[in-house]
PARO-111762 format. One record per residue (C-alpha): x, y, z; residue in three letters. Coordinates in steps of 0.5 Angstrom, whole numbers, padded with zeros to 4 digits, always signed. Last residue first. Layout:
XYZALA...
***
This chain:
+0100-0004-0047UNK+0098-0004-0040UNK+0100+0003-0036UNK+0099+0007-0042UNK+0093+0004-0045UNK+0088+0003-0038UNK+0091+0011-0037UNK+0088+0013-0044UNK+0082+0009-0043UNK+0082+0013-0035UNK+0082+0019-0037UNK+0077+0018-0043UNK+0072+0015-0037UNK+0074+0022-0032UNK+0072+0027-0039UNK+0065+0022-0039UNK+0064+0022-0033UNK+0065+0030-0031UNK+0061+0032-0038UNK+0055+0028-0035UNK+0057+0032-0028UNK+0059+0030-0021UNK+0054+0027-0016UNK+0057+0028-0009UNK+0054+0023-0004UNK+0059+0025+0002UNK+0063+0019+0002UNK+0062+0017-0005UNK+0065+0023-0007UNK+0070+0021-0002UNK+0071+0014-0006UNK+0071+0017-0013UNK+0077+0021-0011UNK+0080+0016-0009UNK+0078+0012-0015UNK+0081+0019-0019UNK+0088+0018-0016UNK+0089+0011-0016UNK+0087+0011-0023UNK+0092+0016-0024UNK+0099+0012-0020UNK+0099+0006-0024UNK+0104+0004-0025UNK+0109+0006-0019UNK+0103+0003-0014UNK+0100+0006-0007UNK+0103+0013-0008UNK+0097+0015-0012UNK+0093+0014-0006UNK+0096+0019-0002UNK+0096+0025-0007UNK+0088+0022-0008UNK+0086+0022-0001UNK+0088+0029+0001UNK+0083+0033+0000UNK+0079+0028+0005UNK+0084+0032+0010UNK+0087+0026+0014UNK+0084+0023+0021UNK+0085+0016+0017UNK+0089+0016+0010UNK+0095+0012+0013UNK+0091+0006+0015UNK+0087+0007+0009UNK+0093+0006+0006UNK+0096+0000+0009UNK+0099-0003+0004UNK+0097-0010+0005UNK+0098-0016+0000UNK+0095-0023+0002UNK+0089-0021-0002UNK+0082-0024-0002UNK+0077-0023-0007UNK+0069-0024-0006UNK+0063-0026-0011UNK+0056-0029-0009UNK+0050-0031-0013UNK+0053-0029-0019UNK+0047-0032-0023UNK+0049-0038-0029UNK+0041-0042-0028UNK+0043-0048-0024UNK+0047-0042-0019UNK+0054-0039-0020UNK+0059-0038-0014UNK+0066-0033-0014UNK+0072-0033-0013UNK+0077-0027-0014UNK+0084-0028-0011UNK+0090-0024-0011UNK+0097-0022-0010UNK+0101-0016-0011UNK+0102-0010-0017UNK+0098-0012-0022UNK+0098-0017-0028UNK+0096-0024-0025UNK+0091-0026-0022UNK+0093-0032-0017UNK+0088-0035-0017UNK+0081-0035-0020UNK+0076-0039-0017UNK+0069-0041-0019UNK+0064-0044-0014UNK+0059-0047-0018UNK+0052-0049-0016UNK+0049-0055-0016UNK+0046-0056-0008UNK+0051-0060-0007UNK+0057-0056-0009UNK+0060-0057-0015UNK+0068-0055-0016UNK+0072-0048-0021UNK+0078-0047-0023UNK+0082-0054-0020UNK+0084-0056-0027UNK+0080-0063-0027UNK+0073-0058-0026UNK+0076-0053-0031UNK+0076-0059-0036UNK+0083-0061-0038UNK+0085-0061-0046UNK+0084-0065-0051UNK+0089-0070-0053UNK+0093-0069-0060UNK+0099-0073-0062UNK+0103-0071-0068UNK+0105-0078-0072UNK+0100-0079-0074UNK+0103-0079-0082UNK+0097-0074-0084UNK+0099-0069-0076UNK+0107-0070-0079UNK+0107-0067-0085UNK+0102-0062-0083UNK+0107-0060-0079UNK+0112-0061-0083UNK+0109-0057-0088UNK+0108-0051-0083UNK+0115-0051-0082UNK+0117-0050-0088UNK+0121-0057-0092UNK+0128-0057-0091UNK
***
């Protein structure tokens, strides 16, 4: 029995492989043109993460985000939870709201309340947060 790839090659000399090209973008759904030649990109369902998600987003003539949003169907309730509360309790209520990825949770809270109060961390604090968050990024995905 010849090896696969020789049937392969076997069968795409003989014609008898088929090939057709593949769908645009636009015959797929992803992405449509509106009037004034802008692109209107959609991406649903995202999937790898916990619940359901949409990201669409509007291209002009000239390939510039001119508009961007997502929607979610999904709602935990979390800010519901967190309200009236100690802000130092964000990042243990956070973490709760996924079973994978607990530590980024922790620390994006975290940064929403620096936000909040317009606190600036450190240089070394960054870069120590980044490498925590490329190990959390390999070990909850890969």
């Amino acid at each position: 029995m010849p090896e696969l790839n020789e049937q392969a090659e076997a069968q795409v000399a003989g014609g008898g492989a088929e090939t057709t090209e593949a769908p645009t973008a636009e015959e797929k759904g992803f992405h449509k043109t509106d009037a004034n030649g802008n692109k209107h990109i959609i991406v649903d369902p995202i999937t790898r993460i916990e619940g359901h998600l949409r990201i669409e987003a509007v291209i002009n003539s000239d390939n510039v985000i001119v508009d961007a949003w997502s929607s979610s169907t999904m709602f935990r309730g979390i800010e519901t939870i967190l309200k009236g509360r100690d802000p130092r309790d964000c990042g243990l209520m956070a973490m709760r709201i996924c079973g994978v990825c607990t530590g980024t949770h922790y620390q994006r809270s975290i940064e929403a309340v620096e936000d909040a109060f317009k606190i600036t961390i450190p240089k070394n604090a960054r870069i120590v947060r980044n490498l925590i968050q490329g190990s959390l990024q390999v070990h909850d995905h890969f």
